[in-house]
Residue, then its C-alpha position, 0 to 999 in steps of 0.5 A: x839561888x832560889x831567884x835563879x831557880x824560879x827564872x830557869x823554871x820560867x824560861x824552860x815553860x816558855x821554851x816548851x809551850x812556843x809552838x803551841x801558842x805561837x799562833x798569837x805571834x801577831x797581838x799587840x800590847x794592851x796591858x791591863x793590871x787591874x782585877x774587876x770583881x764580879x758574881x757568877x750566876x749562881x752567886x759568890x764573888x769572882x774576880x776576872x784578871x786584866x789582859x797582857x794583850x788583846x790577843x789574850x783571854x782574861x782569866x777567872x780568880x775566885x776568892x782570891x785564888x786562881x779558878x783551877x780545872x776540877x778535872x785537871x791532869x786526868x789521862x789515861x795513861x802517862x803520857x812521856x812527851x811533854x810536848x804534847x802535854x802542852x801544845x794540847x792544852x794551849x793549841x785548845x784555846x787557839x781553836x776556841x778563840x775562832x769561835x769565843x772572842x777574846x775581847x767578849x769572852x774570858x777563860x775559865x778552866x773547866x767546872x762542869x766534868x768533875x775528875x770522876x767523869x773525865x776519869x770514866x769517859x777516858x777509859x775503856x767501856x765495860x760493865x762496871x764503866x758503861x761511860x768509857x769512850x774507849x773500846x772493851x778489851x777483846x782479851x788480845x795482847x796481840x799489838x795487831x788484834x788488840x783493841x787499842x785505847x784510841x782517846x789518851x785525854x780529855x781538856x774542857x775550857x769554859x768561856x764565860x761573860x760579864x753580865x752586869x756584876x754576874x758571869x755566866x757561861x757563854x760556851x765550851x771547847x773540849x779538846x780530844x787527845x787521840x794517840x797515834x801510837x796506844x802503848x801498854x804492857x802484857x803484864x805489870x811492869x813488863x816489856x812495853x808494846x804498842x799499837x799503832x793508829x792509822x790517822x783515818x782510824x784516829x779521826x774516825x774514832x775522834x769523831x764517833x767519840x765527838x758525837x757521845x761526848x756533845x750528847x752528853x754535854x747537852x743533858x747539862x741544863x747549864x751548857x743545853x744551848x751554848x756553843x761547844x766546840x769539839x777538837x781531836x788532837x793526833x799525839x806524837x809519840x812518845x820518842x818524838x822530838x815535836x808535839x802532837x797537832x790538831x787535826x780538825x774540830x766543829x763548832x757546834x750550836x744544836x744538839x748534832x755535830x757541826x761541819x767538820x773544818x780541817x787544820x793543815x799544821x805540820x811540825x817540824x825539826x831542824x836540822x832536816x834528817x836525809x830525805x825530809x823536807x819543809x814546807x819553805x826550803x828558804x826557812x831550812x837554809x836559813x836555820x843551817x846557815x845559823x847553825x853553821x855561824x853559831x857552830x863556829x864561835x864555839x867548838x864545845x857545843x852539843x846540839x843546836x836544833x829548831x822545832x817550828x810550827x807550819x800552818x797552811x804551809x806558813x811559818x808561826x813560830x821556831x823555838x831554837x834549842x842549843x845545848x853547851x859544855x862550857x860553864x863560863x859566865x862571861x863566855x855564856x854573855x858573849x856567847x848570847x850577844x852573839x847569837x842575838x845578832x845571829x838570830x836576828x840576821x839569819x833567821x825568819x823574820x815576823x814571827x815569834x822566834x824563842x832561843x834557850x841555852x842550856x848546859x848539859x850539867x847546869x841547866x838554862x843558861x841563858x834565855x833570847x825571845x823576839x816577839x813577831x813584830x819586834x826587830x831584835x832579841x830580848x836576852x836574859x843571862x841567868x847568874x849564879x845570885 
């Protein structure tokens, strides 16, 4: 049970992370499972992990254990939508790899914003926090006069490099989650409001923080003349079906913000609602002529829906959701065999496709993933062992 446990868990964070990482459709296998040790520059020993592929930044263990963020999980609210959780974080590192190679670079989660520091930058400035990067309370409840908080989080990812036994720090990316809608309450536990942000006002106040955040960055000796890249992330609002995106970020090498470079990334839900569209309607028919085929095996289905993700009007990647009432083990195998040669006819082709089946009382069902440059499905059916 505890087998089954763990594989449901692992096929539900694989469902939930594809858009974000599905612009690393096109790497190829090079697996690597050994460890090589190394010292930082400050001494003590580390150990950078192999590659599952090129396309894939090795990770750093320290005494053995997994190097976590020091300032890991710090927002500055709850945020609801997992999805903008996720595409976050990971859409960070697809930023950072334009810059910081994969195969010159290796990741380390954030060590040089404590959680105290990250915890003071994202929340509003007043007299007794001079350091917030969100704006001093004008006193208003008013959703329309209210100062909003516009900064929701704050990611930093380190990148660091082998030299001889040593690992240094080669450069910085540092995501800036900006919400699109700023929620909060007149008093505790009270009906819930919110403001909402123009994407204008979003960006500028992304990049005004940009700017006092590379400031501050700079004053550290150890990250004084490394590359640092600053992202801003629009979040999606909490009632919202697909993740936030990434709007625009700069690399920058001196102590002044580098050129803007604008991201076209649009996330999409299929089936369309009336008066929506794709960027490629071909994908749009493709996806209804699937969830007419699948609709018609089974009569007691509760959904079947898509998330994609559209770069500079390309399709990177859909992860299918399909929600069922029967709770038969041997209907659950047909009905994925079915839908992997459904899938494989129907569906776009050459980009990384994921398919969870999940009962409206038992969890995931089964799991189906096709890699960009697979021809078929890979299935998992999860037992009752």
């Amino acid at each position: 049970m505890n087998l089954k446990k763990s594989l449901v868990g692992m096929a539900m964070l694989l469902s939930v992370t594809l858009l974000a990482a599905c612009g690393n459709s096109n790497s190829t296998t090079n697996s690597s499972s050994s460890n090589k040790t190394a010292t930082s520059s400050k001494g003590g020993n580390y150990q950078v992990t192999g590659q599952s592929n090129s396309d894939q930044y090795a990770g750093v263990i320290k005494n053995g254990k997994y190097l976590t963020s020091k300032a890991r999980g710090i927002t500055s609210n709850q945020n609801s939508n997992l999805m903008n959780l996720k595409s976050f974080e990971t859409g960070l590192q697809d930023i950072s790899k334009k810059q910081f190679s994969t195969e010159k670079y290796v990741f380390q989660e954030g060590q040089y914003l404590s959680s105290s520091t990250v915890q003071n930058w994202i929340d509003r400035k007043s007299k007794s926090n001079p350091d917030g990067l969100n704006p001093e309370s004008n006193g208003s409840t008013d959703p329309e006069k209210r100062n909003p908080m516009y900064l929701q989080s704050l990611e930093e990812q380190d990148y660091v490099q082998k030299s001889g036994s040593k690992l240094k720090i080669g450069g910085v990316t540092i995501g800036l989650a900006m919400n699109s809608v700023d929620y909060y309450r007149k008093t505790t536990y009270g009906a819930q409001y919110q403001t909402d942000i123009s994407d204008a006002t979003l960006e500028k106040e992304g990049k005004a923080m940009a700017k006092e955040v590379l400031t501050r960055l700079r004053k550290k000796p150890a990250l004084k003349n490394v590359p640092i890249v600053i992202a801003i992330y629009k979040q999606a609002s909490n009632d919202s079906l697909i993740g936030g995106k990434f709007v625009t970020y700069a690399i920058n090498t001196g102590n002044s913000l580098g050129k803007w470079r604008a991201m076209d990334i649009q996330n999409v839900v299929f089936p369309l609602k009336t008066g929506e569209s794709a960027p490629n309607d071909n994908d749009a028919d493709a996806f209804s002529n699937f969830k007419t085929e699948v609709e018609s095996f089974f009569p007691n289905l509760s959904g079947v829906t898509a998330q994609a993700q559209y770069k500079n009007g390309s399709l990177q990647g859909m992860n299918v959701s399909i929600t069922t009432q029967f709770y038969s083990e041997t209907e659950i195998s047909s009905f994925t065999q079915f839908l992997a040669d459904q899938a494989q006819k129907y569906l776009p082709s050459g980009v990384k496709i994921d398919i969870t089946v999940s009962s409206t009382t038992d969890g995931v069902q089964s799991f189906l993933s096709r890699s960009s440059t697979a021809k078929k499905f890979s299935t998992h059916v999860f037992g009752s062992y």
